[in-house]
LUMDO-821208 format. One line per field, with one value per residue (C-alpha): residue number from 1; x, y, z. Coordinates in steps of 0.5 Angstrom, whole numbers. Layout:
N
resi <- [NUM_...]
east <- [X_...]
north <- [Y_...]
up <- [Z_...]
//
This chain:
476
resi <- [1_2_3_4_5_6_7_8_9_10_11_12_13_14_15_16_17_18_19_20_21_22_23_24_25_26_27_28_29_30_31_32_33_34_35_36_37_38_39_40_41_42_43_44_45_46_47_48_49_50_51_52_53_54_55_56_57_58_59_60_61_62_63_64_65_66_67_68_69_70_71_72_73_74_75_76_77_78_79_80_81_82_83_84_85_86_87_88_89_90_91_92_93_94_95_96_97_98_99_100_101_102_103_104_105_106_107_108_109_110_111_112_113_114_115_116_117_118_119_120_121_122_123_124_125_126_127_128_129_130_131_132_133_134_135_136_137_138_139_140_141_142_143_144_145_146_147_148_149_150_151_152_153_154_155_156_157_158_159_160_161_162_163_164_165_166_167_168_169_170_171_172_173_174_175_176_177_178_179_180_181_182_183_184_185_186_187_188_189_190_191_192_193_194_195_196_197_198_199_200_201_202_203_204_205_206_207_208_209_210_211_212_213_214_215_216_217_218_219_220_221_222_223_224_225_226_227_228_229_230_231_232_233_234_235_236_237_238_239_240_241_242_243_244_245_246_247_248_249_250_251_252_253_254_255_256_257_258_259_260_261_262_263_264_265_266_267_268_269_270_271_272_273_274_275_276_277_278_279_280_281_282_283_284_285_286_287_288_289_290_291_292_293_294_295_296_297_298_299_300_301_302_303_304_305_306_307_308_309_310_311_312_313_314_315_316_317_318_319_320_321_322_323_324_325_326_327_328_329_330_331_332_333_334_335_336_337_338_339_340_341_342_343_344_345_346_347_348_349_350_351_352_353_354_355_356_357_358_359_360_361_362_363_364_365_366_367_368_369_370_371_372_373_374_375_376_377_378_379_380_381_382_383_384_385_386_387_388_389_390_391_392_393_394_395_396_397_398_399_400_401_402_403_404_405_406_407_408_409_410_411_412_413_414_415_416_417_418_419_420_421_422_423_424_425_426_427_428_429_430_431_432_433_434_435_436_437_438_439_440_441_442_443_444_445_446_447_448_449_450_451_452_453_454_455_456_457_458_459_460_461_462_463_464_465_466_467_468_469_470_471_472_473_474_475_476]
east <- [14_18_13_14_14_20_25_30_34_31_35_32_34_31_30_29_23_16_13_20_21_14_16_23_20_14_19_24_17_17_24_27_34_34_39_39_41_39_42_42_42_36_32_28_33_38_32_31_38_36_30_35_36_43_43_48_49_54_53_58_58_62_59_53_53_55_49_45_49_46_40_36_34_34_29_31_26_26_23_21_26_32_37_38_45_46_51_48_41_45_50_44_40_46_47_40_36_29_27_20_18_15_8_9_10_5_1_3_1_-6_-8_-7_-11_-17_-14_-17_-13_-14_-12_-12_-8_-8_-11_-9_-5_-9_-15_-11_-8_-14_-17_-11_-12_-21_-19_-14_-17_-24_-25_-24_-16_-13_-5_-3_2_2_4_6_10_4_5_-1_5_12_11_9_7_2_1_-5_-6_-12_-15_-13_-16_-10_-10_-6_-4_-5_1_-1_6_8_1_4_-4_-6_-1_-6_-13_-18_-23_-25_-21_-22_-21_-21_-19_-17_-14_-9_-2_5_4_11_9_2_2_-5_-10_-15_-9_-9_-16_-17_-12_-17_-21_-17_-15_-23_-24_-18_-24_-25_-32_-37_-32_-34_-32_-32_-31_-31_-37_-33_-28_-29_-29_-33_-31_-30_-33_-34_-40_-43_-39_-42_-41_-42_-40_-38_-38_-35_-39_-45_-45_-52_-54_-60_-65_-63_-64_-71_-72_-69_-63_-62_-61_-58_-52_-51_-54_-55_-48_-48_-43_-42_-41_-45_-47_-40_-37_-31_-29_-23_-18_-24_-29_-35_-39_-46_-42_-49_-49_-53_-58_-56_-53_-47_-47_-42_-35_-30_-24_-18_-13_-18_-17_-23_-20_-19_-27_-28_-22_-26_-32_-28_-25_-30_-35_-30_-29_-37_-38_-33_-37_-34_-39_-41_-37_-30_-32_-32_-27_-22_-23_-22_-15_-12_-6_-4_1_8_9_1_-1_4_4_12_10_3_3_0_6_8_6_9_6_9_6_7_3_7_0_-3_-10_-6_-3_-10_-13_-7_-6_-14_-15_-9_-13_-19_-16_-12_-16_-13_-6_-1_1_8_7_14_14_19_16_17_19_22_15_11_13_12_5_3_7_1_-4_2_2_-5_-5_0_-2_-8_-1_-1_7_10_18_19_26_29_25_27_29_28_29_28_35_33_29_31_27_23_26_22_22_16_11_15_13_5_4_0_5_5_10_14_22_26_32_36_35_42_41_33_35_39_31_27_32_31_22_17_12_6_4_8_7_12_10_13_15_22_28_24_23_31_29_23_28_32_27_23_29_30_23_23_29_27]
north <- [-48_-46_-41_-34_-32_-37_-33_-29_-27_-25_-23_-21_-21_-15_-11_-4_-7_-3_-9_-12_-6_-6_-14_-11_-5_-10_-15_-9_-7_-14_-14_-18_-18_-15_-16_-17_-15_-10_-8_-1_5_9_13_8_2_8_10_2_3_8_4_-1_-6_-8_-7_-7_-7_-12_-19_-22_-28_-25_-18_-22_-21_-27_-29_-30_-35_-39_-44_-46_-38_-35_-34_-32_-27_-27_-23_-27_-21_-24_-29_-36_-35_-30_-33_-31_-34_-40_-40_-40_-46_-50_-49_-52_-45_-44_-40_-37_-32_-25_-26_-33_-29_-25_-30_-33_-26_-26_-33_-29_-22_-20_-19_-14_-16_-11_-14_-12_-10_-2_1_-3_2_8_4_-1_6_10_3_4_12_11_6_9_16_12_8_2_3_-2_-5_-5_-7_-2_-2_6_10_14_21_22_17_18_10_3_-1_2_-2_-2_-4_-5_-8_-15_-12_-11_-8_-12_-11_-17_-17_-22_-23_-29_-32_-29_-27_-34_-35_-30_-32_-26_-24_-19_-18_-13_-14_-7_-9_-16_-13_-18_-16_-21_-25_-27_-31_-33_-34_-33_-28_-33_-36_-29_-28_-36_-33_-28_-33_-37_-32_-32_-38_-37_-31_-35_-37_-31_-26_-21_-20_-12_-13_-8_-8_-9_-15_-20_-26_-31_-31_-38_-36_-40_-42_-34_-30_-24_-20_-14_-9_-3_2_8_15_14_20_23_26_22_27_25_17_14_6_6_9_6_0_2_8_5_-2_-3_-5_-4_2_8_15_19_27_28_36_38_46_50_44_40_35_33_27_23_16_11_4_-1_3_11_16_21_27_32_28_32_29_30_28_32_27_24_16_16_17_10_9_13_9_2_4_8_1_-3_2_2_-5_-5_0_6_12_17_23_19_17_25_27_21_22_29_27_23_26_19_15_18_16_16_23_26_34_36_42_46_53_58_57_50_43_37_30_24_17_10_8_2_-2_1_3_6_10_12_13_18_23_23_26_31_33_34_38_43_42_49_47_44_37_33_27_22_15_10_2_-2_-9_-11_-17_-11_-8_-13_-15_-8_-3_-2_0_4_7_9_12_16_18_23_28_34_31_25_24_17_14_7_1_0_-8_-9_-17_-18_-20_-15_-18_-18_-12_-10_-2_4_6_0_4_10_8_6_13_18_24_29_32_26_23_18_19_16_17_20_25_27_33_36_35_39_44_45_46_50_46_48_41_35_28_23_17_10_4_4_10_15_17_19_24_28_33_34_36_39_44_44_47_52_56_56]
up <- [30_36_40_40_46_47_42_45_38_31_26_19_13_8_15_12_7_9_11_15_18_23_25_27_31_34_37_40_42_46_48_44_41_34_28_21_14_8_2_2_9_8_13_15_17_20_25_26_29_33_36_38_32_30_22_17_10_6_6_10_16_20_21_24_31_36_41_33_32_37_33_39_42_34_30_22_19_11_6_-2_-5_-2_-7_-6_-6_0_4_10_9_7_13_18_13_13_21_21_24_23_18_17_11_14_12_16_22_21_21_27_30_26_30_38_35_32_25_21_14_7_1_-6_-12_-10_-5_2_4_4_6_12_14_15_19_24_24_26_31_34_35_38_44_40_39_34_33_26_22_16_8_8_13_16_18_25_27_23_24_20_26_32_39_44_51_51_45_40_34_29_22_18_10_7_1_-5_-8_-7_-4_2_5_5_11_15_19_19_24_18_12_6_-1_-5_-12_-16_-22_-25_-23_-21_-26_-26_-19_-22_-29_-31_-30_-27_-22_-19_-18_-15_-9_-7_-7_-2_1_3_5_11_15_22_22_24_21_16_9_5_-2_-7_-11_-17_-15_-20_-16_-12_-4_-1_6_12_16_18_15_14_5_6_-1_-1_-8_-11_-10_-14_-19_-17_-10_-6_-9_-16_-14_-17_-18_-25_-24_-17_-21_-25_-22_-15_-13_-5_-3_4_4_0_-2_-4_-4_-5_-6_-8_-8_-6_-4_0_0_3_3_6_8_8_12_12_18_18_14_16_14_11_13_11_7_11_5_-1_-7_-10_-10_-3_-2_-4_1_7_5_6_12_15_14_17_24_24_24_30_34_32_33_27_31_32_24_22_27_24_17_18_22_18_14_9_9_7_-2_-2_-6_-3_-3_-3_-6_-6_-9_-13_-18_-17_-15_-13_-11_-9_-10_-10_-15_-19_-23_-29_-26_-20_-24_-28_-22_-19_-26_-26_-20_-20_-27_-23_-18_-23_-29_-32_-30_-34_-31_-32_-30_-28_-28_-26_-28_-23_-25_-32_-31_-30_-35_-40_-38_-37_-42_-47_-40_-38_-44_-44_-37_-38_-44_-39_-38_-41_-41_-40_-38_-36_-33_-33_-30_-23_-22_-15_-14_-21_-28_-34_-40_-47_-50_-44_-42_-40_-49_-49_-46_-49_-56_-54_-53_-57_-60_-54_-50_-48_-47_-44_-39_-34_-26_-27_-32_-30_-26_-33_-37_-30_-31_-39_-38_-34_-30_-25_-23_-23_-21_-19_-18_-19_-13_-14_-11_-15_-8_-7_-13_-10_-5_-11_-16_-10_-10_-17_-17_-12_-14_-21]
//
C-alpha cells in the first residue's frame, strides 16, 4: 500500500457521508489536495467546501479535477454505499488507481495512533463522542474521528498536538471494523442487525468476536455486561464490563440482590436522580466512587453511555474532577436526543435511532421524562432489509407511543423489495392512534393534530423535515 505521508491528492467517492466527511477534514488537516463526489448537496458537504474540499454533485468524469487524474500521487477513498456501475469509480478502476474502502484508511490511521475504537449496534455515537469530549476537556486530549456531528465542536473530527490516543467509531456494516487495530475498544451492544451483509444472526455476533481478536496485546476491552459474545483476546488484554445503573441504591445492596441486581462489572452506575429535567448519579470503578455526576444530556439511556465512556477516560488517567466536569459539558451529537423544541407547550426531539431497541430505548425514555404528556412518535425505516427482518420489532417499539405517524422507508443504497413497505410495521401494530404517509405530505398530517411531545426519529432524510415540522409547531 503506498505510504500516507507520500499521497498528495485524495478524491472521495461518498464525500458527504458522516463517516467520509471526517477523513476528508483530516487530510485538509494535513495539507493535502482534497476532492470528490456525493449524490446529494447538504450542510455538510457545503462546509466541506468551505474548509477547502472541491465536491460536487453528478457522476460525471469530466468534472473530476485534473491533478486527480494523476494515478501515481492520488489516492481514491470509497464508501460501501457506492454502485458498481458509477462511472467515475470505474474511470479511476480502469485506469489502475488505488483504491481503499473508508474503513481501510481508517485503519491505516489506527496502526500510527493509540486507537480507542467503539463498536456496537447502537450506542457508539453518543459513547464514542463523550470519550472524545472527557479527553478533550482533560489534560489527556484525544483525535477523534466521530459518527455524529458533535455540538462542543460544530465538528465530526477533533485533533490534538499533543496526544496519539484516537477515539474512533468502529462501524460494523460491511465488516468494516475488522480493518481497525485497537489499543482499547468498546462494544456496547450485539443485537443482530444488517442481515442483508451477514446472513444470520450468529455471523453478526462472530464478527464482534473477530472484532476482538484485532485489540494490540495488553489493550483493554469494555464490554457491556449484556453483549452475548465470547472475546477472542490476545495475550494481557484486559476485560473489563461495565452495566446499565442498577435499579437499587448502595444501602439497598445485600449478598443476594447484589448477586442477583448488579454482579461486579467493574464499571457502573448506581444512586441514579432523576428530577426537574436532571439527573445525578455515583459512577463506580474498580477502586473509587464518584459521587453526584451531573448529566450534561438528562436522558436515562445515556447513563450507561456515560459509565462507558467515563470507564474508558479513567483507565486513561483522567481525574474524577475532569470526569464530572466533562459529563457535565457534554451537549451530544447533533440527531442523538436532539431537543428542537423544549417548552411548556410543545416538545421536539430529533433522534437518529434506525434499529428496533434503539428506537425502544428512545421512546422510552421520552415517556419517562413527560410521563403526563401525550407523545407522537414519527419514524421513517431505514432499509428495505431492516424492515423485513425487523418490522415486528418495530411494530412492538412503536407501539409505546401515545400515537404513531410513519412515512416511507428511506432506501439509502438499497432496490425496493416486494411487499416490504413502512404498511408492515404499520398493520403489526395494536389499535391505537397510528396512520401511514408519504414525507411528502406529512406536514398536511402535522397541520390536522395537536401534539405536546414529539419524537422524530429514523436514519434517513427525515432530518430535512425537523425544521419544517418545528415551524409547524411553533405557529400552531
Amino acid at each position: 500500500m503506498t505510504n500516507l505521508n507520500n499521497i498528495k491528492s485524495l478524491y472521495f467517492i461518498g464525500a458527504g457521508g458522516i463517516g467520509m466527511s471526517n477523513l476528508v477534514r483530516y487530510f485538509l488537516s494535513k495539507g493535502k489536495n482534497v476532492a470528490g463526489y456525493d449524490r446529494v448537496e447538504s450542510e455538510l458537504t457545503k462546509q466541506l467546501n468551505k474548509e477547502g474540499a472541491q465536491i460536487h454533485y453528478e457522476d460525471n468524469i469530466s468534472l473530476i479535477p485534473e491533478i486527480y487524474k494523476d494515478k501515481e500521487n492520488t489516492l481514491i477513498v470509497l464508501t460501501p454505499a457506492v454502485p458498481s456501475d458509477h462511472s467515475e469509480l470505474n474511470y479511476f478502476k480502469n485506469n489502475g488507481f488505488e483504491i481503499m474502502k473508508r474503513a481501510q484508511l481508517l485503519g491505516e490511521i489506527t496502526k500510527t495512533n493509540r486507537a480507542i475504537c467503539v463498536a456496537g449496534t447502537h450506542g457508539k455515537t453518543t459513547v464514542s463522542s463523550m470519550i472524545a469530549h472527557l479527553l478533550k476537556q482533560s489534560h489527556v486530549d484525544c483525535n477523534a474521528f466521530l459518527g455524529g456531528i458533535l455540538k462542543n465542536y460544530n465538528s465530526n473530527l477533533l485533533l490534538s498536538d499533543k496526544s496519539d490516543l484516537t477515539v474512533i467509531e468502529a462501524d460494523e456494516y460491511d465488516r468494516s471494523f475488522h480493518w481497525l487495530s485497537p489499543y482499547m475498544a468498546v462494544i456496547t451492544s450485539a443485537d443482530p442487525d444488517h442481515l442483508d451483509i451477514y446472513g444470520t444472526e450468529e455471523a453478526y455476533r462472530e464478527s464482534f468476536e473477530h472484532f476482538t481478536s484485532l485489540i494490540r496485546e495488553n489493550g483493554v476491552l469494555l464490554m457491556k455486561e449484556s453483549v452475548d459474545i465470547v472475546p477472542r483476546l490476545k495475550k494481557g488484554v484486559k476485560l473489563y464490563r461495565y452495566s446499565p445503573p442498577s435499579p437499587l441504591k448502595r444501602e439497598q445492596l445485600t449478598p443476594d440482590n447484589f448477586a442477583n441486581q448488579v454482579p461486579f462489572r467493574g464499571f457502573r452506575g448506581e444512586n441514579i436522580k432523576i428530577g426537574n429535567g436532571e439527573i445525578f448519579f455515583d459512577f463506580v470503578t474498580p477502586t473509587e466512587i464518584i459521587k453526584d455526576v451531573q448529566l450534561g444530556v438528562p436522558v436515562k439511556i445515556n447513563i450507561e453511555n456515560a459509565v462507558a465512556a467515563m470507564a474508558i477516560a479513567w483507565l486513561n488517567g483522567v481525574k474524577p474532577e475532569e470526569l464530572k466536569a466533562g459529563i457535565k459539558s457534554f451537549q451530544g451529537a447533533k440527531r442523538r436526543f436532539d431537543f428542537h423544541l423544549k417548552t411548556d407547550k410543545i416538545v421536539l426531539i430529533d433522534d437518529y435511532a434506525h434499529h428496533p431497541e434503539e428506537l425502544f430505548a428512545s421512546i422510552s425514555s421520552v415517556k419517562e421524562l413527560y410521563p403526563d404528556r401525550k407523545l407522537t412518535t414519527i419514524f421513517q425505516p431505514h432499509l428495505y432489509s431492516r424492515t423485513k427482518d425487523f418490522y415486528k420489532e418495530f411494530a412492538k417499539a412503536l407501539s409505546l407511543s401515545d400515537e404513531t405517524i410513519l412515512i416511507d422507508i428511506y432506501p439509502a443504497r438499497e432496490e425496493p423489495i416486494e411487499g416490504v413497505t413502512s404498511q408492515l410495521i404499520l398493520d403489526n401494530m395494536p389499535e391505537m392512534p397510528k396512520k401511514l404517509c408519504s414525507k411528502t405530505s406529512l406536514l398536511d398530517v402535522i397541520k390536522e393534530g395537536n401534539y405536546e411531545v414529539v419524537l422524530m426519529a429514523g436514519a434517513g432524510d427525515i432530518e430535512l423535515l425537523v425544521e419544517p415540522v418545528k415551524n409547524l409547531l411553533v405557529n400552531d
